[in-house]
C-alpha positions in Angstrom: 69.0 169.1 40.1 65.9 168.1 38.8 65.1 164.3 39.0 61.3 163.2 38.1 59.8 166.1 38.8 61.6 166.5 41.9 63.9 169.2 43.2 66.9 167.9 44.6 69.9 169.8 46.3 72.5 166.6 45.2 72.7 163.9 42.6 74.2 161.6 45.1 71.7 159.3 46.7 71.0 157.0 49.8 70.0 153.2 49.1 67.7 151.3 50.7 69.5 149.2 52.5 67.5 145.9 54.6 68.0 146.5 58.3 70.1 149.8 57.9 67.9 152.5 55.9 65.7 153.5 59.1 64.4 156.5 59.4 67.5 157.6 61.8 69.6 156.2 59.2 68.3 158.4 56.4 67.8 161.8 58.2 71.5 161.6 59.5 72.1 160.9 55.2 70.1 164.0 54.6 72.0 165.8 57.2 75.1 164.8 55.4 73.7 165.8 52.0 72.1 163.0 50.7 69.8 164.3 47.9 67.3 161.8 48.0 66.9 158.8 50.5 65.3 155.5 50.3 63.3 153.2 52.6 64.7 149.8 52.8 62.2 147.6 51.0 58.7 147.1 51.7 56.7 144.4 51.6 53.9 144.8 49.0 51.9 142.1 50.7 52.7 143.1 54.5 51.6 146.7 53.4 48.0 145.1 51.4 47.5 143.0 55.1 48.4 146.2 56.9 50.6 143.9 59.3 52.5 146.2 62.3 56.1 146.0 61.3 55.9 146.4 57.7 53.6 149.9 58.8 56.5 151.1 61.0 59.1 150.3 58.2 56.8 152.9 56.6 57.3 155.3 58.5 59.1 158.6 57.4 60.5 162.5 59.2 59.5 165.5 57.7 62.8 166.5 57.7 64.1 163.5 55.7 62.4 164.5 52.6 62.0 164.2 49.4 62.0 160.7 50.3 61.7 156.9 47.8 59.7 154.1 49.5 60.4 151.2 48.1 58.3 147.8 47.3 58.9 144.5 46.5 56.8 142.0 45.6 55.6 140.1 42.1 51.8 140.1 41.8 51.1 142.4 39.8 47.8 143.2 41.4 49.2 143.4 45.2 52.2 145.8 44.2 49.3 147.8 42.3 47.1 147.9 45.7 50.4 148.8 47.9 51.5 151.4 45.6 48.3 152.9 46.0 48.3 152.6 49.8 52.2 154.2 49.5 50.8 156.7 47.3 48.6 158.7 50.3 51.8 158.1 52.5 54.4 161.4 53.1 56.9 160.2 50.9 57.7 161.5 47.1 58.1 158.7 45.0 57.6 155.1 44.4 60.5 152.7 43.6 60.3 148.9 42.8 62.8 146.3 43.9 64.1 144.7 41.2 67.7 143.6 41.9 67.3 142.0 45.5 69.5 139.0 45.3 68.1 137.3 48.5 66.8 134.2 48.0 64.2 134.6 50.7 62.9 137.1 48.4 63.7 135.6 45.0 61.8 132.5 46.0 58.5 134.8 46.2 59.6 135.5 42.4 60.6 139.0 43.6 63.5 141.0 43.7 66.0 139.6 41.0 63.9 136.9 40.2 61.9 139.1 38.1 64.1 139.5 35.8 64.3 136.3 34.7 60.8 137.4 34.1 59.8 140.4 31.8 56.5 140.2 30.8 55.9 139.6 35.2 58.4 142.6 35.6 56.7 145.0 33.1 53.0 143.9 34.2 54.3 144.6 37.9 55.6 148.0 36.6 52.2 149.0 35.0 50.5 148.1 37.8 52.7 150.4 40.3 53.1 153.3 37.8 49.0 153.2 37.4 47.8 153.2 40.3 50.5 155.6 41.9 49.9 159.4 42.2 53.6 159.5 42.3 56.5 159.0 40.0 57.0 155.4 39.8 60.8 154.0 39.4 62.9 150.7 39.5 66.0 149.4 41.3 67.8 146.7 39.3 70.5 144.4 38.5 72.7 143.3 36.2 71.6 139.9 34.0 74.0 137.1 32.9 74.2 138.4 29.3 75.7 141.5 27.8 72.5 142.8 25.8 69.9 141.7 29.4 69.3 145.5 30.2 68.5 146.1 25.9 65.7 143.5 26.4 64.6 144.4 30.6 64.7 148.2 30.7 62.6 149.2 27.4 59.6 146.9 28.7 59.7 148.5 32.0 60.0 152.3 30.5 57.0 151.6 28.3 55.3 150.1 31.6 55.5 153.5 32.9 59.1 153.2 34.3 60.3 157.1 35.2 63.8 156.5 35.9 66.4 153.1 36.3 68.9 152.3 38.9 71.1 150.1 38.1 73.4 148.5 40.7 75.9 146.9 38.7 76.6 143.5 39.7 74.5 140.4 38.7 72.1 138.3 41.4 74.9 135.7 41.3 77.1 138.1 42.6 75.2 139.7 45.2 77.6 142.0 46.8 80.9 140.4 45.9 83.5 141.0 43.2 83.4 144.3 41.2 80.9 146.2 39.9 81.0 146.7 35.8 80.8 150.5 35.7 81.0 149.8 32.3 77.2 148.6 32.0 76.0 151.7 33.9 77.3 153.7 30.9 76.1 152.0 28.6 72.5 152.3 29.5 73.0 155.9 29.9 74.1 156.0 26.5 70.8 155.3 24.9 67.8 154.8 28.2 65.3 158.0 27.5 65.0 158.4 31.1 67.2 159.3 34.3 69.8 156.2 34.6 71.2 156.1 38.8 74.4 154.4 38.9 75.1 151.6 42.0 78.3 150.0 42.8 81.7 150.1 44.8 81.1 154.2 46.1 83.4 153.7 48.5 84.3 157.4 48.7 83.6 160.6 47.3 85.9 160.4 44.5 84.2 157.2 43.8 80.6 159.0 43.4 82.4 161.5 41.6 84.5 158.9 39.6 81.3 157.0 38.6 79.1 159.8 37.5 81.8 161.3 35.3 82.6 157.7 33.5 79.3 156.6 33.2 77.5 160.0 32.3 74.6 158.8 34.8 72.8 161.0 36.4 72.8 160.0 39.8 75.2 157.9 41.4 73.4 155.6 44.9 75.8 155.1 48.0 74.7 152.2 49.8 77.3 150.6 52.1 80.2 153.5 51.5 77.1 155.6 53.9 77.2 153.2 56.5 79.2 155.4 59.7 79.9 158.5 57.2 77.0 160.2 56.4 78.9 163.0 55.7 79.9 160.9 52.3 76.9 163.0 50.1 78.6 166.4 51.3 81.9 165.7 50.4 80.8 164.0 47.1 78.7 167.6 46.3 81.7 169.4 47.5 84.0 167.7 44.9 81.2 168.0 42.3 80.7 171.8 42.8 85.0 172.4 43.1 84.2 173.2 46.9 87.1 172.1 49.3 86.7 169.2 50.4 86.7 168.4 54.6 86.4 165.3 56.5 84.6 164.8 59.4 85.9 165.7 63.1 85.6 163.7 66.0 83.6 165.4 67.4 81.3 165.3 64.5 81.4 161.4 65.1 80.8 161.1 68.1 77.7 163.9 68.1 76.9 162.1 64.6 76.5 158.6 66.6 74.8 160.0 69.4 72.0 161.5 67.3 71.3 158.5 65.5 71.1 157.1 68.8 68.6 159.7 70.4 66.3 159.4 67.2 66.0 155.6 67.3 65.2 156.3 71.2 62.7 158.5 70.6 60.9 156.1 67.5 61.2 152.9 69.1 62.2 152.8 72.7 65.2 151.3 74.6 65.2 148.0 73.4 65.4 149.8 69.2 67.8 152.1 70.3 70.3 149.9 71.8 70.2 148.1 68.9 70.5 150.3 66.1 73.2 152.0 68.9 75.1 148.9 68.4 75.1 149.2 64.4 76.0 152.7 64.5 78.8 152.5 66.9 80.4 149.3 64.6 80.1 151.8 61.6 81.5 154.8 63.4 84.0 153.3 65.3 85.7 152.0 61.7 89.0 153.4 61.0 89.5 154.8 64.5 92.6 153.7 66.6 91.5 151.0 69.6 88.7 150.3 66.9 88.4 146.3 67.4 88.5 146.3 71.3 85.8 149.0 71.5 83.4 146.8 69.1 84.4 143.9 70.9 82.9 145.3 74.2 80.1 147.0 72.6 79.4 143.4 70.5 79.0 142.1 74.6 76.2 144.8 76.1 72.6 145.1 75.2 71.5 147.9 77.6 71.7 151.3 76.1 73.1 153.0 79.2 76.1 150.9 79.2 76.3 151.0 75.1 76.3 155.0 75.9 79.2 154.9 78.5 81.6 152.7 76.5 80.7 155.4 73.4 81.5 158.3 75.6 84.7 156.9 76.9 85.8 155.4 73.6 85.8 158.6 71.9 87.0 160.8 75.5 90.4 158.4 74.7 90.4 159.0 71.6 90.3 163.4 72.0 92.6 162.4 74.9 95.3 161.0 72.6 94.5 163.4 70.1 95.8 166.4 72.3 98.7 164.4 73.4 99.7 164.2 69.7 98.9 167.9 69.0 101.2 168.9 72.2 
């Protein structure tokens, strides 16, 4: 598909996620099928002061592209200067935070808080879309009223705005209740530029559920990724009338232990036991003995032991798999 200027192999997309969309996280998306993947969000001001951590948050694979990085921030003249600095990074398009409902983040007048703000939003939307040499886009959320997106979203596409995601709750919300799928199609219905749908993709009939009711043309998987990165694959499977197959075990468990050796080789023992951790919780849902092995894992911080309860967990679990096949 084409999507603003860019060649993509899926419509189904990878959010960026705070504290999950590393750069292990999104290649093992793209490895699944992901179409595009996202950077969780940078900070506009962190990347302007070139501090450490919000560089490495920066950083991208060649593998993992085409790629979003995303900002956040609210002056207008800072977001311009980041986008810029983004702009000369390896990464393929700019997106801006909009719909964060953190209020660590809202109190800097970002995220969600800006739109509560549109002439702020659309002067921060100029500013991005000028001084980037890339397409320029923007993540946002829901407002209280039914008409909020007819009086947010034309401001921002005449800012420069080259597609809107919409993730279809509301700030109060956050992450809770249900998402109106409903709003998503009715922005498609009249916004001139690509509209990506957000919200409860919990499965591939879900992404394909969501862009067939809502005529979008991209649907975003945020926390429905999170231990099946194979999600994207199935979703384009079902999309193209392909059969549709679930991961093995042994897909899992290789699946897991990439993630692991790629956070290893980025950020040492100390990342990689921790991001170990957070994949083993995510792969480890749904499995039988589940809740004892996260339990145990929850209790070790060296990545050798984190390793050896990963390799015996999933040895079990082939064990009892042949027991069931004989």
């Amino acid at each position: 598909m084409q999507f603003v200027g860019l060649s993509l192999q899926s419509p189904f997309f990878a959010a960026p996620m705070a504290g999950v969309s590393s750069p292990a996280f999104r290649l093992m998306a793209k490895r699944g099928g992901a179409g595009l993947v996202y950077t969780e969000m940078i900070s506009a001001v962190g990347l302007v002061r070139g501090h450490k951590k919000t560089l490495e948050l920066c950083l991208t694979l060649p593998e993992e592209r085409p790629v979003a990085l995303q900002l956040f921030g609210a002056d207008p003249e800072i977001m311009g200067r980041a986008a810029a600095l983004a702009s000369r990074m390896p990464v393929d398009l700019i997106d801006i935070n909009m719909g964060c409902p953190a209020r660590k983040v809202r109190r800097q007048g970002a995220g969600s808080a800006l739109l509560e703000d549109i002439p702020r939003a659309a002067a921060v939307m100029a500013a991005v879309a000028q001084a980037a040499s890339l397409p320029a886009t923007v993540k946002l959320r829901l407002g209280p009223s039914d008409d909020d997106l007819e009086r947010i979203v034309p401001p921002l596409l005449a800012a420069g705005a080259k597609a809107v995601c919409l993730h279809a709750r509301t700030t109060r919300q956050a992450f809770a209740g249900q998402a109106d799928w409903a709003a998503i199609a009715r922005l498609s219905a009249w916004c001139p530029v690509p509209v990506i749908g957000n919200g409860d993709v919990r499965g591939e009939q879900d992404a394909l559920g969501m862009l067939r009711q809502t005529n979008c043309q991209a649907v975003m998987i945020g926390r429905g990724a999170m231990g099946d990165p194979w999600i994207f694959g199935r979703a384009a499977d079902l999309l193209a009338g392909r059969a549709v197959e679930r991961a093995s075990l042994a897909q899992r468990r290789q699946s897991l232990l990439q993630h692991t050796e790629l956070a290893l080789s980025l950020g040492g023992d100390k990342l990689a036991a921790h991001f170990a951790k957070q994949f083993m919780m995510w792969h480890a849902k749904g499995l039988p003995g589940a809740a004892d092995f996260r339990r145990l894992a929850c209790q070790e911080r060296e990545l050798g032991r984190l390793l050896t309860l990963c390799e015996e967990f999933f040895d079990q679990l082939a064990a009892r798999q042949g027991e069931q096949a004989a």
